[in-house]
VOKOL-764954 format. One line per field, with one value per residue (C-alpha): residue number from 0; x, y negated, z negated. Coordinates in steps of 0.001 Angstrom, whole numbers. Each point is the difference from the previous one (the first is absolute). Layout:
REM VOKOL-764954
nr	c(NUM  ...)
u	c(X  ...)
v	c(Y  ...)
w	c(Z  ...)
REM end
This chain:
REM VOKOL-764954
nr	c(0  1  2  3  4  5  6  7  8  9  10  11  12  13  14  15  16  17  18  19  20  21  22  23  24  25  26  27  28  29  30  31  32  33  34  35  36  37  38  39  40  41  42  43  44  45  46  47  48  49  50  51  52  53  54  55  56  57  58  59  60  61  62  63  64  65  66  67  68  69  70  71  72  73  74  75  76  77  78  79  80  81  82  83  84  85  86  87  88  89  90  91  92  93  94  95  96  97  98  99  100  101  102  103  104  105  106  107  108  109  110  111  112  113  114  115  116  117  118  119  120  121  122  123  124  125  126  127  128  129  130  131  132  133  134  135  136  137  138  139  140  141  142  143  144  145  146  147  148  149  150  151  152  153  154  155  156  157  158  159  160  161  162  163  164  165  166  167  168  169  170  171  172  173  174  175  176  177  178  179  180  181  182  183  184  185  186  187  188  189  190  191  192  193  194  195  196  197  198  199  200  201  202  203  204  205  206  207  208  209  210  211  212  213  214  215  216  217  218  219  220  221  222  223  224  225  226  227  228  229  230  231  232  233  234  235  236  237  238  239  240  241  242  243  244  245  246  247  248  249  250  251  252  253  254  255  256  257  258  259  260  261  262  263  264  265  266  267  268  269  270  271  272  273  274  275  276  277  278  279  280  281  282  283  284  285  286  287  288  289  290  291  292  293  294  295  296  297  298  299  300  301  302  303  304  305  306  307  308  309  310  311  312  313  314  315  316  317  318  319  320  321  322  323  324  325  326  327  328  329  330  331  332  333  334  335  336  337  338  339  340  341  342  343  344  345  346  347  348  349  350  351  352  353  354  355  356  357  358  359  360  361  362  363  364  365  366  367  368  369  370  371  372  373  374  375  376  377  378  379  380  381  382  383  384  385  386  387  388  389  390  391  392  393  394  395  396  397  398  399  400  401  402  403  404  405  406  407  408  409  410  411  412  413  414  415  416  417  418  419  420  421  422  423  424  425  426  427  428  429  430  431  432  433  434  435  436  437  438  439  440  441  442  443  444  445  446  447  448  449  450  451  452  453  454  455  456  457  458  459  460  461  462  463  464  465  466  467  468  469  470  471  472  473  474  475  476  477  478  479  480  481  482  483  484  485  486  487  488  489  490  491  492  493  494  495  496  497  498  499  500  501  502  503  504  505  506  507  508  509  510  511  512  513  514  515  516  517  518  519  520  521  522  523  524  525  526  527  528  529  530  531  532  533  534  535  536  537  538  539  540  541  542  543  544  545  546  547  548  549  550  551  552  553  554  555  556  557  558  559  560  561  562  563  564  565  566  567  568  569  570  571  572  573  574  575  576  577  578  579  580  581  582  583  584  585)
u	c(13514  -2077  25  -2943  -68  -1910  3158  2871  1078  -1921  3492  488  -3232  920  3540  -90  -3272  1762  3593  -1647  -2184  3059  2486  -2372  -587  3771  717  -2623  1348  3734  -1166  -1443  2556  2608  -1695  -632  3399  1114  -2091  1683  3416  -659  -1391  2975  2363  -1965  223  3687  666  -2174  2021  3118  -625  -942  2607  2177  -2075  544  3784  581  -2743  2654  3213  -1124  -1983  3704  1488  -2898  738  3832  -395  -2981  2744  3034  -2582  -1283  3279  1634  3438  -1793  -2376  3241  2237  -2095  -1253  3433  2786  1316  1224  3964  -162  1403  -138  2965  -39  -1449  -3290  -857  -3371  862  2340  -3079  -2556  2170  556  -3564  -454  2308  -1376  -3205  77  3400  -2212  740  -3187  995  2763  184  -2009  405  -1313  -842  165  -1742  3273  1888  2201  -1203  923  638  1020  99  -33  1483  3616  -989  -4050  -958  -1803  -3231  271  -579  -2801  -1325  652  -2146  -3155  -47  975  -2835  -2296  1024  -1126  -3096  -761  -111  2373  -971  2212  211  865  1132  288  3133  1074  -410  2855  2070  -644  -1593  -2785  367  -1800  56  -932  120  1248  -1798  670  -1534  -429  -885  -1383  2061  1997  3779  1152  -695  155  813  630  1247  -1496  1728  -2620  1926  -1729  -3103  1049  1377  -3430  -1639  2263  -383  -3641  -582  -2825  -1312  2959  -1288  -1171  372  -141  -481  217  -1117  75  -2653  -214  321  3145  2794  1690  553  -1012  -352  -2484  -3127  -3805  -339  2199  -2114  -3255  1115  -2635  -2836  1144  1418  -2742  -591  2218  568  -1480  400  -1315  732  1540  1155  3495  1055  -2080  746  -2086  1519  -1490  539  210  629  703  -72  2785  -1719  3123  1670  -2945  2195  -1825  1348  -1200  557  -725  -216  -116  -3164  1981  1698  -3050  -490  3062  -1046  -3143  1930  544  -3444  -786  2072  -1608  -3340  1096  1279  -3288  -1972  2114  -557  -3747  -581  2259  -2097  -3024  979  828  -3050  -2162  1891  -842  -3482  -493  1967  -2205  -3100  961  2001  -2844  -1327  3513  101  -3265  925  2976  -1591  -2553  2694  1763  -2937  -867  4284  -1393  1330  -3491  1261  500  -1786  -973  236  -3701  1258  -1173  -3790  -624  -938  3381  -294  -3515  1751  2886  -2701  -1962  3147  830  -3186  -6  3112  -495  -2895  2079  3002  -2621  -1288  4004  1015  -1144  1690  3338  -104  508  2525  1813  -230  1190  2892  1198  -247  2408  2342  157  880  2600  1645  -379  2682  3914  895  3858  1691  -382  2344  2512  -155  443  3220  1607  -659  1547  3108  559  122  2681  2559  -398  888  2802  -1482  656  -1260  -3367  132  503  -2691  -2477  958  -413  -3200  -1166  1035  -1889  -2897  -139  365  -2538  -2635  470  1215  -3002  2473  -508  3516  3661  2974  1888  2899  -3182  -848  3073  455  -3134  1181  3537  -2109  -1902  3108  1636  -2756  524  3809  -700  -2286  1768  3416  2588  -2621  612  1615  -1191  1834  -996  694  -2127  450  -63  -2135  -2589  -497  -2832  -1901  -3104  -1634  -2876  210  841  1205  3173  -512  -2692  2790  2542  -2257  -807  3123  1229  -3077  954  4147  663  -2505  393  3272  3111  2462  709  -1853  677  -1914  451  -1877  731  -1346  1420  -1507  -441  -2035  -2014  -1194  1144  872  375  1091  -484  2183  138  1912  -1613  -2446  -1461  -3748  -1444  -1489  -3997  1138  1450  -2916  -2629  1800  -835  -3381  -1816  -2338  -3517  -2710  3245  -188  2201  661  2608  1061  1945  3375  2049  -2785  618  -3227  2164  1726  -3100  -1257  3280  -452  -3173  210  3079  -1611  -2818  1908  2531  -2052  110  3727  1084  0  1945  1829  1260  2694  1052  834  70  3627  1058  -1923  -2914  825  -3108  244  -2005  -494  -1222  512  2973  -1461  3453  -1368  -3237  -2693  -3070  -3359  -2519  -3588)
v	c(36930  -1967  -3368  -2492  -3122  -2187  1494  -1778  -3271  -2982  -1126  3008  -453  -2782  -67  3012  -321  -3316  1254  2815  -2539  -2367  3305  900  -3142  -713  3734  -569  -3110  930  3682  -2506  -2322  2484  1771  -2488  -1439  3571  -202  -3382  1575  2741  -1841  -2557  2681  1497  -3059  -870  3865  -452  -3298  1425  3200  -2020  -2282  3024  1231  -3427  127  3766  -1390  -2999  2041  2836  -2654  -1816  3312  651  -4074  835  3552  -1694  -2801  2403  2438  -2767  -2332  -375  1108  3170  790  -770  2193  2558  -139  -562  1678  3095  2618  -226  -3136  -2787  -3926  -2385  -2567  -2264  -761  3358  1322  3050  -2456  -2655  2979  1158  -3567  -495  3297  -1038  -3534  1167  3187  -1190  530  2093  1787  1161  2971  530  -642  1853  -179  3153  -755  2621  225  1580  -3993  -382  -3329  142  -2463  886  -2431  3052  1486  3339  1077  3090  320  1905  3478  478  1359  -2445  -2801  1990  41  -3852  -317  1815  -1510  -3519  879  1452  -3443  -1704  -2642  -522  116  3259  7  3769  258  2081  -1258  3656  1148  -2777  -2469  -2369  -1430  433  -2055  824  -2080  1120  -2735  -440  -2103  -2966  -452  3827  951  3223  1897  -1679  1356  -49  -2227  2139  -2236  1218  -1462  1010  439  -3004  -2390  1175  438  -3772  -1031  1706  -1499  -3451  270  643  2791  948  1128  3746  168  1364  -504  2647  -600  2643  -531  168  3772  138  854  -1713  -2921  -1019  1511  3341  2313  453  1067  -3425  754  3467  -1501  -2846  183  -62  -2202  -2882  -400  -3364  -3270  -432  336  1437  2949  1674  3660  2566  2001  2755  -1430  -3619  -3036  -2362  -2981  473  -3432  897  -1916  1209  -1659  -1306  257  2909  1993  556  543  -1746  1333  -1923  2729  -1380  1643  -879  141  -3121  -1941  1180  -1236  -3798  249  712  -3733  -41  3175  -1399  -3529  1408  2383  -3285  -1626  2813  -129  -4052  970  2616  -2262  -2992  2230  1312  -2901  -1574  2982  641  -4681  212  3225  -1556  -3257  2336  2306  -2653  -1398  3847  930  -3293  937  3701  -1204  -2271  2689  2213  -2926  -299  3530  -36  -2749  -3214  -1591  -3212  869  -2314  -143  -3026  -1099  -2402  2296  -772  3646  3138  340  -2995  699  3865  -2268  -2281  2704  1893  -3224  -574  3910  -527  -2889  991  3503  -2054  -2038  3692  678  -2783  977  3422  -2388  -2073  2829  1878  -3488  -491  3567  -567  -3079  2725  2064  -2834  -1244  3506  286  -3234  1457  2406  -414  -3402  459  -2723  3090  2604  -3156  -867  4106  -123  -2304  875  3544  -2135  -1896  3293  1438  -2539  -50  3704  -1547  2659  -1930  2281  -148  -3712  -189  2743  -1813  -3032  1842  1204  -3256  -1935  2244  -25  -3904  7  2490  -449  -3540  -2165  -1275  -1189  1843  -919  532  -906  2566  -671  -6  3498  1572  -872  1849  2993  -371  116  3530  1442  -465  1946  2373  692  429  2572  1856  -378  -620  1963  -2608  -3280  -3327  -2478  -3032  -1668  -3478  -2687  -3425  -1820  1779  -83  -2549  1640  170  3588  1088  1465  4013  513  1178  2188  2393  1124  -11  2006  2247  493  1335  2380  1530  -14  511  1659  3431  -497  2118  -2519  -3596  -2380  -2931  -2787  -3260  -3477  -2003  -3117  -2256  -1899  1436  -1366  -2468  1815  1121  3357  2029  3514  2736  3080  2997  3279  2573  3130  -2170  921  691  -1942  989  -1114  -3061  -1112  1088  -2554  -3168  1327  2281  2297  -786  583  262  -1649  -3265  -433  -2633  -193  2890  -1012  3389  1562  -1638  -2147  -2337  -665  76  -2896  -1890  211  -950  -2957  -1255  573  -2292  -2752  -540  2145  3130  69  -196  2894  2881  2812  2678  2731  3219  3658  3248  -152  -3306  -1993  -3529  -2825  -2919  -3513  -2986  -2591  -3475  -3804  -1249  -3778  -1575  -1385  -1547  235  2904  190  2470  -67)
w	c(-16436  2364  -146  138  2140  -3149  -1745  1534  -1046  1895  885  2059  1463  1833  390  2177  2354  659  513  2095  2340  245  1222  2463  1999  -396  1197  2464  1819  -382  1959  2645  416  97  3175  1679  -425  848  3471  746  -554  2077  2822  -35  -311  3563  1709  -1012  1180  3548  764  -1106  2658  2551  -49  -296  3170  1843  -710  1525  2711  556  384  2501  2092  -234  693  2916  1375  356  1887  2356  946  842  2198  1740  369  3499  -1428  -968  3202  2711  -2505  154  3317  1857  -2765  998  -2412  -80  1464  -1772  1164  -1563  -1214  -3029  1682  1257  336  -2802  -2518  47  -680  -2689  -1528  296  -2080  -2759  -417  -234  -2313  -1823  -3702  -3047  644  3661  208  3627  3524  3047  3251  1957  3978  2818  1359  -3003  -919  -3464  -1951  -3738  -3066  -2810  -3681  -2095  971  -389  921  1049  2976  483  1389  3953  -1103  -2363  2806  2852  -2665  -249  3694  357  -2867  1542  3120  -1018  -1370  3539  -1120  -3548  -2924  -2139  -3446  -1061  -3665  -159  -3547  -1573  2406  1142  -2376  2565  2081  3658  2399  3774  2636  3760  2165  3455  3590  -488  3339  431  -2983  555  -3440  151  -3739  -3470  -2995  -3216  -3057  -4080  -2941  -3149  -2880  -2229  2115  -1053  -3648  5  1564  -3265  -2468  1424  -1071  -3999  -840  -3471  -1937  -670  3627  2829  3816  2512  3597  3080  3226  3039  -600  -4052  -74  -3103  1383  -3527  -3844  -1394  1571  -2050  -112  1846  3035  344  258  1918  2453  -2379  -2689  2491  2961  -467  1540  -4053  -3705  -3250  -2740  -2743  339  -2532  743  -2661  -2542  -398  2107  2240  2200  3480  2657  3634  3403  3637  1809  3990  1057  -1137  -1079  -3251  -2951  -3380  -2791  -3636  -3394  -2963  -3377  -2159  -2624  1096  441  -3521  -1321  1071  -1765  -3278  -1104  559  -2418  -2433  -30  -58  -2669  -2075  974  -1660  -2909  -667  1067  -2868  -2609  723  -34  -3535  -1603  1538  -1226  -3657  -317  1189  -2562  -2617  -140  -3  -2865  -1853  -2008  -1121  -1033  -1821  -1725  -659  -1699  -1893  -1212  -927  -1675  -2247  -770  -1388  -2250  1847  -579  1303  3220  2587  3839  2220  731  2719  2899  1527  1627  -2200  -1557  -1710  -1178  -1465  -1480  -1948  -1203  -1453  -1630  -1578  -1116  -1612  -2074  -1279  -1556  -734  -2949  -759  -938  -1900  -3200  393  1508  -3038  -2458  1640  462  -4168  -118  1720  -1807  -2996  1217  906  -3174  -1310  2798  -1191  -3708  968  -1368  804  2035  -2272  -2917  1953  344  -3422  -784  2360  -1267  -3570  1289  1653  -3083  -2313  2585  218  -4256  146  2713  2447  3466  2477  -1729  294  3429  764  -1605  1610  3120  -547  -1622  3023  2512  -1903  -255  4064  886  -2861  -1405  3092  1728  3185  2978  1887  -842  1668  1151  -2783  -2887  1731  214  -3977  -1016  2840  -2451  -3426  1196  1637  -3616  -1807  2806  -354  -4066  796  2758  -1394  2878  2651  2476  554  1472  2673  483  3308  441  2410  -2281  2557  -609  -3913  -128  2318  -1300  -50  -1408  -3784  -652  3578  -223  -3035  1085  2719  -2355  -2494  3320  755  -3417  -245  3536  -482  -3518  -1356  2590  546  -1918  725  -379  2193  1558  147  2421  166  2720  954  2965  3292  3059  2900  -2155  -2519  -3192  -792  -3036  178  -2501  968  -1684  602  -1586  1757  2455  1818  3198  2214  -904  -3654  809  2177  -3053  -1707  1523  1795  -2479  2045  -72  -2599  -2490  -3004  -79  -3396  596  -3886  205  1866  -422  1775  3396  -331  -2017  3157  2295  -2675  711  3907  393  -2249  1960  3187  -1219  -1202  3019  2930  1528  1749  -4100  -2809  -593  2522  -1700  1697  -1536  454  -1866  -1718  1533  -2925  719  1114  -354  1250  -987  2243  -286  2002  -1106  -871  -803  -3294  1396  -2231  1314  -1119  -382  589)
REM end
């Protein structure tokens, strides 16, 4: 079925081209903010990286120049150019401040670090000179120590790192020691850096915590990190002295911040995971998502007010219209509004005055022919008659000496003057419980010893007040749904005691019992069902009961009711418990 626009509801028509213009500039300016909050995240999170690499950079830049500083000073000291130049092999001087023992001290107060594990010099003349930090090191192989003789004197002087970590475990650095005076080769310089030096000197500075930092050396080779797609294309990715990008490795993106060490030419190389960058931006996500939330709920209730105060004043004047077409030709608008609602409202009112004259004749006569009827209704046995019958019954009984008819009759003539002739709405609970007494009598004649009554009441709750036939349509309920389908004797028990307050009065049965749908049907009647409240032994009896005790003490009051197939009913009344204080209805 397709559905007009002049169809829907004028309320619709602007609550939602309001709601929708309201969503989209709030869902428009939360989009913005959030990316460009999202670009000043990222950016910070570059710039914290690029300071964090280089002072990572700066601090590996600080220890080999260190490193580079101490080697320099024992190559170019006089302790080491006369020991080298003048010591023979297998000769050996005496003494505490021989040449050899001072260049030996000298090596151990220089290189006496947790970083170093051994030094050794190399001499032309075969006398080497070795310390070590570590008891046991393992030397380089002869042939390992000719290739950095030999790198170290392809340098012309200059220091050699050789990035032997992959093997060894260490950096080497080689320097060849020359004459000063000469300038002529007089040994080597070889020097052992374990790799914890360098993997305190990356702790010491703190990197994103899902990071990364990868560190090659002049020619791209590991010093530190895992070997990636970065390490292979080294020489493309890293050409400048520093920088940063984005790059993609086995299908997730990272940002990438470099730095080119002067010194070493080491390249350090800080990854880290988008994803992290991400994860920041969350207490963002979730404040903008809150944002939008408030945004459309103050949008809504704006919209559903502004729409409300538009199409208030038709509803208002559709109801009234249907108000008079039921016959309510008294209903009236408000003419106090100035703008073209009022004018509608004035012109209804007018309309309707004018037909309410046209039906007063036609009111007036159905008015005469309802005091008619009333008097005919008030024509009807007068109550006082029945009385007057009973007792002329009860008089003929005890002349016969027939007791049991006398007290039936007195029964019956007592509940009849309660619910028919007594014109008071409220009973104590002791007036209540005498009536409940009366009918239980009449109902013990006529079932003859089918069940049996106890009686357990608290005293202090006797003049209670509670209102009339209360107890007695349970009662009566009770008997109909115990004794009446059940093949044995029943037992019947009224309670009534204090608890929390309140006043309770309990009438338990234990006969068949219900389930629950039944037991619900009887205080809440489905819809559309006929509530004929007269009928107690019907369940609306009870219905009638609760919802006249939830209207005179409130909601929290009324009746519960608890029961199961075979285990018999139990229903409870409850009430304030008023401690003799007078109440009062409205």
């Amino acid at each position: 079925m397709k559905i007009k626009i002049r169809d829907i509801p004028t309320f619709y028509k602007i609550l939602f081209p309001s709601i929708a213009i309201t969503l989209m500039v709030t869902l428009t300016s939360t989009i913005f903010t959030y990316n460009k909050a999202s670009e000043i995240i990222l950016k910070k999170t570059v710039r914290q990286s690029q300071e964090t690499v280089r002072q990572m950079s700066e601090n590996y830049e600080n220890f080999m120049q260190g490193i580079y500083d101490k080697i320099n000073y024992i190559a170019y000291s006089a302790t080491t150019q006369e020991e080298l130049c003048y010591g023979e092999k297998g000769a050996y001087e005496e003494g505490y401040f021989s040449r050899e023992r001072e260049l030996k001290r000298q090596m151990v107060r220089l290189f006496n670090s947790f970083y170093v594990d051994d030094l050794q010099i190399y001499t032309k003349n075969g006398k080497d000179y070795y310390f070590s930090v570590k008891q046991e090191v393992k030397k380089p192989e002869k042939e390992e120590i000719a290739k950095m003789i030999q790198q170290a004197t392809d340098a012309m002087g200059g220091i050699v790192c050789i990035n032997d970590l992959k093997h060894s475990g260490h950096l080497q650095i080689v320097k060849e020691v020359r004459d000063n005076l000469k300038m002529s080769p007089i040994g080597t310089i070889r020097l052992s850096i374990n790799s914890d030096a360098l993997e305190q000197i990356r702790k010491n500075v703190n990197f994103a915590s899902e990071g990364a930092v990868l560190i090659l050396d002049e020619k791209n080779q590991i010093v530190q990190g895992q070997a990636s797609e970065l390490s292979k294309k080294a020489d493309q990715l890293f050409q400048a002295t520093e920088g940063e990008f984005e790059y993609q490795m086995q299908k997730k993106k990272y940002q990438v911040v470099y730095r080119v060490s002067d010194t070493t030419k080491w390249k350090v190389i800080g990854i880290i995971p988008l994803r992290e960058i991400s994860a920041d931006l969350l207490p963002i996500q979730k404040q903008m998502i809150k944002t939008l939330m408030i945004g459309i709920f103050i949008s809504s209730i704006l919209s559903f007010l502004l729409s409300y105060v538009i199409v208030r004043p038709i509803r208002a004047t559709v109801l009234a219209m249907h108000r008079f077409s039921e016959g309510d030709f008294e209903v009236r608008l408000s003419e106090e509004r100035k703008d073209e609602f009022g004018e509608m409202n004035r012109v209804f009112n007018e309309t309707t005055r004018k037909i309410e004259e046209l039906m007063h004749e036609v009111t007036n006569s159905k008015l005469l022919n309802k005091e008619m009827e009333f008097k005919a209704l008030q024509a009807q046995i007068n109550p006082h008659f029945l009385y007057n019958a009973l007792d002329t019954v009860n008089w003929m009984a005890m002349k016969k000496g027939d007791t049991e008819i006398c007290d039936m009759v007195s029964a019956i003539s007592n509940l009849m003057r309660i619910s028919i002739g007594n014109k008071q709405d409220i009973f104590s609970i002791r007036q209540e419980l005498k009536y409940v007494k009366d009918y239980l009598y009449i109902q013990e004649t006529r079932y003859r010893d089918r069940f049996q009554v106890y009686f357990a009441i608290d005293e202090k709750i006797l003049d209670e007040k509670i209102p009339k036939l209360t107890i007695q349509p349970l009662v009566e309920n009770a008997i109909v749904h115990s004794v009446e389908v059940s093949k044995g004797k029943t037992v019947l028990n009224i309670n009534g005691y204090i608890e929390q307050g309140n006043v309770v009065i309990e009438i338990k049965d234990d006969g068949v019992g219900m389930d629950r749908d039944t037991l619900l049907h009887l205080l809440d009647p489905p819809e559309g069902e006929e509530k004929d409240i007269s009928v107690a032994h019907t369940g609306l009896g009870m219905y009638a009961v609760h919802q006249r005790l939830r209207y005179l003490y409130g909601e929290e009051y009324g009746l519960t009711a608890d029961s199961e197939p075979g285990n018999g009913t139990c229903i409870k009344i409850c009430i304030p418990f008023t401690k003799g204080e007078e109440k009062t209805w409205s």
